[in-house]
N, C-alpha and C positions, 0 to 999 in steps of 0.2 A: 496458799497452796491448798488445795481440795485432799481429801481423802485418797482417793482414787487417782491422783497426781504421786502422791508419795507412798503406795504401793507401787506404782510403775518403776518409780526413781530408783527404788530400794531391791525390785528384781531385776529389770533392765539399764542400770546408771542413770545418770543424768540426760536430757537432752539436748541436743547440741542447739537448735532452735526456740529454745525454750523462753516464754515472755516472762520478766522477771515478775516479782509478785507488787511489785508498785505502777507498775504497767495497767496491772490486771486490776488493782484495786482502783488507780482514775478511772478506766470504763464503767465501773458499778458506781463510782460516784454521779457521773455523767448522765447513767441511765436513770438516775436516783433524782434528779433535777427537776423541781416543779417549775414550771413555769406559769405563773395565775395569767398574764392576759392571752394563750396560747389556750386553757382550759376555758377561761371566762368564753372566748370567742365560741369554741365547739360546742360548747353548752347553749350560747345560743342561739346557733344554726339547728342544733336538733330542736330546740324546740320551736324554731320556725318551719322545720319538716313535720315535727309531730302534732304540732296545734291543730291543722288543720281534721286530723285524723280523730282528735279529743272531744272539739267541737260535735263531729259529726257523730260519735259516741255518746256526749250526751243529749247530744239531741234527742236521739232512738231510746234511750236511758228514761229520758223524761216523760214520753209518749207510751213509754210503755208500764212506767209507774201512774199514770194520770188513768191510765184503761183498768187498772183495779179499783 
C-alpha cells in the first residue's frame, strides 16, 4: 500500500473497490519482467535503422579529419 493510500484510508475508510496489495504487487512484478530475446531482437532492429546513419557519419568524420 503507498503512502498516500493510507492517508486516504485513515481520513476517508476503506474503499469499497479497493485492489488488494497482492494484486498490485503481481503487476510490478510483471512490469519487472526481462525478457532477453524480446531485447536482443529490438536491439537489433535499431541498429539496423541506425547503421546506416553511422556509416554516413563516419564517412564525413573521415573526410574531414584527412583535410587537416
Amino acid at each position: 500500500m503507498r503512502r498516500d493510500d493510507r492517508m486516504d484510508e485513515f481520513l476517508f475508510g476503506k474503499r469499497r473497490n479497493a485492489v488488494p496489495e497482492q494484486a498490485e504487487s503481481k503487476k510490478e512484478e510483471q512490469k519487472k519482467e526481462f525478457n532477453l530475446m524480446e531485447t536482443a531482437g529490438t536491439i537489433m532492429e535499431t541498429y539496423e535503422q541506425l547503421s546506416p546513419y553511422v556509416k554516413h557519419l563516419k564517412n564525413h568524420a573521415a573526410k574531414f579529419i584527412k583535410k587537416k
